[in-house]
C-alpha positions as CSV (number, residue, x, y, z in Angstrom):
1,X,-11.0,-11.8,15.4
2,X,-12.1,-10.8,12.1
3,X,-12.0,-14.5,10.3
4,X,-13.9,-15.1,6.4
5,X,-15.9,-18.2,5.4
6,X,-12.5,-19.4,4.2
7,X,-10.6,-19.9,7.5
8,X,-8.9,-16.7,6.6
9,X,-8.1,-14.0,9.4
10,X,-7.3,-10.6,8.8
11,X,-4.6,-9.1,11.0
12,X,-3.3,-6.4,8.9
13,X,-5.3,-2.6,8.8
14,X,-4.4,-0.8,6.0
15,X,-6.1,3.1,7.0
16,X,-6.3,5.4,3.9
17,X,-6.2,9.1,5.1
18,X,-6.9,10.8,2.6
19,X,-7.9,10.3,-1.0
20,X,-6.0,13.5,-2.3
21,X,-2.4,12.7,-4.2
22,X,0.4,15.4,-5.2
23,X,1.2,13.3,-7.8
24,X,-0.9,12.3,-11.0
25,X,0.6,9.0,-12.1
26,X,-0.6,7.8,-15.1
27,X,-1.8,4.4,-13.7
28,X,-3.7,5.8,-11.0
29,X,-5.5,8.9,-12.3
30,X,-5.8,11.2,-14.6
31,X,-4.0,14.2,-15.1
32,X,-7.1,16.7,-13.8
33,X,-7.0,14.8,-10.4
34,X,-10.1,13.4,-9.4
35,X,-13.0,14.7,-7.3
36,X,-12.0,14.8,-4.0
37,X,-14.1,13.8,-1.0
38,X,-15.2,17.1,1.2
39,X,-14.1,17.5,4.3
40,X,-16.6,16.2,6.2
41,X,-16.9,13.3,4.5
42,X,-13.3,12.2,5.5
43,X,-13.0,10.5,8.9
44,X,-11.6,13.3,12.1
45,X,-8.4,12.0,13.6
46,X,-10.9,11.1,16.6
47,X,-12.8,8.9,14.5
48,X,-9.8,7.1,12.9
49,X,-7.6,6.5,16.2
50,X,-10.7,4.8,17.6
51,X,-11.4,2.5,15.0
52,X,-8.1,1.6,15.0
53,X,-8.2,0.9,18.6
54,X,-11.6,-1.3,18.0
55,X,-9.5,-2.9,15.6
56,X,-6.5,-3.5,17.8
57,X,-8.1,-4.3,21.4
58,X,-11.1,-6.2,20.2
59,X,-10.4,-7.3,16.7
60,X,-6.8,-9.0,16.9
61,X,-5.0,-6.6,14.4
62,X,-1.5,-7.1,15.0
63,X,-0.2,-4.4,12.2
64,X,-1.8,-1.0,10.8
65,X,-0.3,0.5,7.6
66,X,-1.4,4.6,6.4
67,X,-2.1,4.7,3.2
68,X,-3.9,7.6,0.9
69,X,-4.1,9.2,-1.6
70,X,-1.1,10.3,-0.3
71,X,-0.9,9.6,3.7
72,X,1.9,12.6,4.7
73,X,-1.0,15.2,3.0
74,X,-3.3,14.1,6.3
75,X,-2.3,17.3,8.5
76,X,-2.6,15.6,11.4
77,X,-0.9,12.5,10.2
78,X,2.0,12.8,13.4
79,X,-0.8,12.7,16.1
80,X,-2.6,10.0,14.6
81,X,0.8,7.8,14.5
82,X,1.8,9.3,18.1
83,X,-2.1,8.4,19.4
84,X,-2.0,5.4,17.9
85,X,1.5,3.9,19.7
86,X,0.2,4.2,22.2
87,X,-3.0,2.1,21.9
88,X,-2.7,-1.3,24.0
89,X,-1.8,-4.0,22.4
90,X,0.7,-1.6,20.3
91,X,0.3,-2.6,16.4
92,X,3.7,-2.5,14.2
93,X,2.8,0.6,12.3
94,X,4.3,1.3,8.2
95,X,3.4,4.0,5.9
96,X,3.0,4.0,2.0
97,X,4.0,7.3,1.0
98,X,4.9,8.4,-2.6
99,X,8.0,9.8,-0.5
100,X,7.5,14.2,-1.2
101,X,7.5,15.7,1.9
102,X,9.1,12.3,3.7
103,X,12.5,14.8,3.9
104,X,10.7,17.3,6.8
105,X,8.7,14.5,8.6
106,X,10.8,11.3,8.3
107,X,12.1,11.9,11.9
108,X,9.1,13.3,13.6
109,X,7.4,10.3,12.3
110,X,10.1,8.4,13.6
111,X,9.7,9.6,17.3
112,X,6.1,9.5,17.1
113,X,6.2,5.7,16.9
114,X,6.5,4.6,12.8
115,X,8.2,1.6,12.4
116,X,9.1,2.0,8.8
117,X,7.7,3.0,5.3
118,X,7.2,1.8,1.5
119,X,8.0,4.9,-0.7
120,X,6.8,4.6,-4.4
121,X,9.6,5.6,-7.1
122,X,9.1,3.9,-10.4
123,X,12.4,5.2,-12.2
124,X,16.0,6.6,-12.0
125,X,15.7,9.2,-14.7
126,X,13.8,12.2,-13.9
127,X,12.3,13.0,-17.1
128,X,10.7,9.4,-17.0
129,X,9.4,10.2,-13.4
130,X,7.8,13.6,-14.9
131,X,6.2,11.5,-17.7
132,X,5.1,8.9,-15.6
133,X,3.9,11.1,-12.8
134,X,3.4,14.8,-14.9
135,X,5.2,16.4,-11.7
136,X,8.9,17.1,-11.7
137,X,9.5,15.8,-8.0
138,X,12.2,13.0,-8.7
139,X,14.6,14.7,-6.0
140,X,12.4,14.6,-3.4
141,X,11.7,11.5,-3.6
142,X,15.6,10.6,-3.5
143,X,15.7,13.4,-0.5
144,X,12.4,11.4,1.2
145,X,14.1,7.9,1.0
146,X,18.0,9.6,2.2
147,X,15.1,10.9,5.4
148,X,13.9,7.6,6.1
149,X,16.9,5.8,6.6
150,X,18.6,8.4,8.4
151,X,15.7,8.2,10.7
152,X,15.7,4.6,11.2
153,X,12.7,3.7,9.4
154,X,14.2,0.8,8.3
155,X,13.6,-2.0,6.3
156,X,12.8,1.4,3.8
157,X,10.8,-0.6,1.1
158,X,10.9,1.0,-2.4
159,X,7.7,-0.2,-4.5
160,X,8.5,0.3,-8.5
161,X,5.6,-0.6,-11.1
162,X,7.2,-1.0,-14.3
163,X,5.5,0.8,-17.4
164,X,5.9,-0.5,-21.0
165,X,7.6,1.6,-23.1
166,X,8.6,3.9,-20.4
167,X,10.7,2.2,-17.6
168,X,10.5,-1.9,-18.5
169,X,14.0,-1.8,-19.2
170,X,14.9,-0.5,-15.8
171,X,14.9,-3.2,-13.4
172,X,18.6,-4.1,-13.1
173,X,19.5,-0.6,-12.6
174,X,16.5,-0.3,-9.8
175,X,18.0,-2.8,-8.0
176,X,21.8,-2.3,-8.3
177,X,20.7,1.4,-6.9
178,X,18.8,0.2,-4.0
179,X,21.6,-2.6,-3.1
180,X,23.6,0.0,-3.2
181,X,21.6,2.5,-0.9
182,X,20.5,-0.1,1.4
183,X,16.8,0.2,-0.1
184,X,14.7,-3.4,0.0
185,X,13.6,-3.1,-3.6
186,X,9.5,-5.0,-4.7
187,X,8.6,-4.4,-7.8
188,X,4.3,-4.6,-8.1
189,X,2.4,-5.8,-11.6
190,X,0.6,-2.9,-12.7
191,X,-2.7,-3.7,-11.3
192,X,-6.5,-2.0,-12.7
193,X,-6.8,0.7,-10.5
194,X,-7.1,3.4,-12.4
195,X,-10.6,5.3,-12.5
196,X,-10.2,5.7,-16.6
197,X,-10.4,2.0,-17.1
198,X,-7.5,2.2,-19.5
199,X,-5.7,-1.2,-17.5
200,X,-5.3,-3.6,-20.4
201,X,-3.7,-7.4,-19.3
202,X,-2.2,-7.8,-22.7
203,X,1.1,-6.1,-22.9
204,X,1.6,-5.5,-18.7
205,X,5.3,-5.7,-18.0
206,X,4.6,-9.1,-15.7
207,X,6.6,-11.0,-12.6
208,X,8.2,-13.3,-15.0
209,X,9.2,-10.4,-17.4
210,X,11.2,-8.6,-14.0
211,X,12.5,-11.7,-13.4
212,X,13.9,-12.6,-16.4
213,X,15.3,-9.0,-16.8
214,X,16.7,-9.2,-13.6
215,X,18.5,-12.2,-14.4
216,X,20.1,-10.3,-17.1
217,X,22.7,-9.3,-13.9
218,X,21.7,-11.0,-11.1
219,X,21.9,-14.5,-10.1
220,X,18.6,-14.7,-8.1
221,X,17.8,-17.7,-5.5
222,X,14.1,-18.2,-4.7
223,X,13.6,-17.4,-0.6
224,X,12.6,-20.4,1.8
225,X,8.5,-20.6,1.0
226,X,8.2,-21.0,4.5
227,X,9.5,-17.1,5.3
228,X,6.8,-15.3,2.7
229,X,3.9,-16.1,5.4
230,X,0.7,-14.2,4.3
231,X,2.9,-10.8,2.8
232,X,2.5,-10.2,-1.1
233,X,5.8,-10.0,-2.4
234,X,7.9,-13.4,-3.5
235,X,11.0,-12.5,-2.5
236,X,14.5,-13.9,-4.2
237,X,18.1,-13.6,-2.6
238,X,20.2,-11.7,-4.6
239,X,23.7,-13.4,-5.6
240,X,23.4,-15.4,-2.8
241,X,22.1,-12.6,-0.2
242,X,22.1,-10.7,2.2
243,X,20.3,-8.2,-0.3
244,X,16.6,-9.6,-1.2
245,X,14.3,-8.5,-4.2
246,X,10.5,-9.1,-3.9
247,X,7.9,-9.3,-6.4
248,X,4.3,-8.7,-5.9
249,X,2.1,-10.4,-9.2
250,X,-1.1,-9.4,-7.8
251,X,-1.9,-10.7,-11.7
252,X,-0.3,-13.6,-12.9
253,X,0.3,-15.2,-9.3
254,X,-2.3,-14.2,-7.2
255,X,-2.3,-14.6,-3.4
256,X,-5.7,-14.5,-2.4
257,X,-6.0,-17.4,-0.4
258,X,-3.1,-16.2,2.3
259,X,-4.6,-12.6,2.8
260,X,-4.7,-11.1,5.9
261,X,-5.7,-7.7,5.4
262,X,-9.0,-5.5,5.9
263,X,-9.5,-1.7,4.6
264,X,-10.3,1.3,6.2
265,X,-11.4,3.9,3.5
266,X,-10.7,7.8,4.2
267,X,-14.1,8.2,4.4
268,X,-15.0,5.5,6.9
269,X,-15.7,2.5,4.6
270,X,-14.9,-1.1,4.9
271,X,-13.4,-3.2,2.0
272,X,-12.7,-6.4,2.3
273,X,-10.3,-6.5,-0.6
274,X,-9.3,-3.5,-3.0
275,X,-10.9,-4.9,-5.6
276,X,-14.2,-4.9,-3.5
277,X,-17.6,-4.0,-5.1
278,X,-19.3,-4.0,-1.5
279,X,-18.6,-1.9,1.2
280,X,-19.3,-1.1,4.7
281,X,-20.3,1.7,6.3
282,X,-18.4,2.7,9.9
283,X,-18.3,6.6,9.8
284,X,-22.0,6.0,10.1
285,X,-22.2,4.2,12.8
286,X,-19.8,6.1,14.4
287,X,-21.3,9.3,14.0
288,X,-24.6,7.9,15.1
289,X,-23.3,7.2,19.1
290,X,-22.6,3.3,18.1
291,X,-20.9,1.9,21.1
292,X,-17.6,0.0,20.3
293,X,-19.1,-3.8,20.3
294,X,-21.2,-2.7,17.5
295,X,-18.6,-1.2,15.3
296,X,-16.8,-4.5,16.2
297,X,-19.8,-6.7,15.2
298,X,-20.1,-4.5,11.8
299,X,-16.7,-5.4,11.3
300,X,-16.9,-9.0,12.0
301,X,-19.7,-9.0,9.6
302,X,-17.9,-7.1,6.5
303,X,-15.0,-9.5,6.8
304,X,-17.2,-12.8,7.1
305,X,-18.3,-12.0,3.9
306,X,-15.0,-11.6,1.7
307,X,-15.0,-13.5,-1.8
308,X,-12.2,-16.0,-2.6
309,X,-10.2,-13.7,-4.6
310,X,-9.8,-11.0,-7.0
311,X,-10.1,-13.2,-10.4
312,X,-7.7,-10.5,-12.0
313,X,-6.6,-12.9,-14.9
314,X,-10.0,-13.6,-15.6
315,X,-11.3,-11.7,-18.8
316,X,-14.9,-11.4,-16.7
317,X,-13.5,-9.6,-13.9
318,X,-14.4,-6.1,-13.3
319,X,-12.2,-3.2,-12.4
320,X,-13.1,-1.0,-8.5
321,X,-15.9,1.3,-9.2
322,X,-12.8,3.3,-7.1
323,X,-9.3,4.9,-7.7
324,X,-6.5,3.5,-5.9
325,X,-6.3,6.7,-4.4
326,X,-9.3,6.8,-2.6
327,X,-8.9,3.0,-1.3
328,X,-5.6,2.9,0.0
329,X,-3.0,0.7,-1.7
């Protein structure tokens, strides 16, 4: 069990496979790239199936999402899901993708064992996507998401952060589409993850400014408290249901105190939060002929120490010494 000084336990992996990105979204990184981590800094496939089976068999994680960077750039990303299935006990098994490439492996995926996918698209227009992203991929995006349903990677989860001046006044229209396409639509807070420190809070488009945008169209009924559990998003029927919309205000309405999730860097760190300072170290151990009880103890250790929260609305708090895209969202 991986439990923290707060009573919380962590039963959700999130596994970053790489920290390299096709896309150079404005809130993210800059439009160089980064540097990225060499080769063999990154975890093997090896390496990464067994910590996820540490993490499974001795650990109690119940659910494993692949993150990056951008996960379906990890060659061997269709092993690793395939390997990983078939790990006893079986975790539920998701994929954040920004959705390019999603149209050739959706139904390989699929077969290999993935349960379903969030795909990132922050706009219906494609010049706003170039602007927003400086890569003019909108329709494969669309062609990713078509993919994923076809496939059955269902509930297909569209994530939209919502930029001022570029795409605020899109929400309605993001979720009329994604009603209509059978899409379950979250929009996320822009959070401060970007390695140019250019997150400001004053002037973010925030949960009660999607909300009240929303409402503009839709008649929106908060869900039963009792259903959100531990995830992120507060989710609101829309005109009555079946269709639901989720918001995740990792700012203005934080959920520290029901997390359940521990971090897996592409380079064999362990955060305890994204918006961790600390770290520690597995790909070490690993490489050094560490038995699996050890990894397991490191583990137990890293998570025993997690802090209460993030603090994001506090004007003290300090912004990830990393990109996004070298955590894992």
């Amino acid at each position: 069990m991986l439990i923290d000084t707060y009573g919380r336990v962590a039963t959700d992996l999130r596994v970053s496979l790489t920290d390299r990105c096709n896309l150079r979204c404005t809130y993210c990184m800059p439009e160089e790239g980064l540097q990225w981590l060499a080769k063999p800094e990154l975890l093997t496939d090896d390496e990464i199936v067994r910590l996820i089976d540490i993490a499974v068999r001795l650990l109690g994680i119940e659910e494993v999402r692949f993150t990056g960077g951008e996960p379906l750039l990890r060659p061997g990303l269709v092993g690793i899901v395939e390997r990983a299935a078939a790990l006893g006990p079986r975790p539920r098994m998701s994929l954040t993708t920004n959705g390019i490439g999603l149209g050739r492996t959706a139904a390989a995926l699929k077969a290999a064992g993935l349960d379903r996918v969030n795909v990132s698209l922050d706009t219906l227009r494609p010049d706003v996507f170039k602007t927003l992203t400086r890569r003019d991929r909108h329709k494969d995006v669309l062609e990713g998401l078509r993919a994923a349903r076809a496939a059955g990677l269902a509930p297909v989860k569209v994530n939209t952060v919502l930029m001022p001046g570029l795409n605020e006044d899109e929400a309605p229209d993001l979720l009329a589409w994604a009603i209509e396409h059978d899409y379950e639509l979250r929009f996320i807070e822009q959070m401060p993850l970007d390695p140019q420190h250019g997150w400001k809070r004053e002037g973010m488009v925030t949960a009660g400014d999607i909300l009240a945008s929303l409402r503009t169209r839709f008649d929106l009924t908060p869900e039963d408290a009792g259903a959100r559990g531990s995830a992120p998003a507060e989710r609101w029927l829309v005109d009555g249901g079946p269709y639901r919309v989720g918001v995740i205000a990792s700012v203005t309405r934080p959920f520290c105190a029901a997390c359940d999730r521990t971090r897996l860097t592409a380079d064999g760190q362990i955060r305890t939060c994204l918006f961790a300072t600390e770290e520690t170290d597995l790909r070490g151990a690993l490489r050094s002929g560490a038995p699996d009880e050890e990894i397991a103890r490191l583990w137990r250790v890293a998570m025993w120490g997690k802090k209460a929260g993030a603090g994001l609305d506090d004007p003290s708090f300090v912004q990830p010494d990393r990109p996004m895209s070298a955590i894992g969202g």
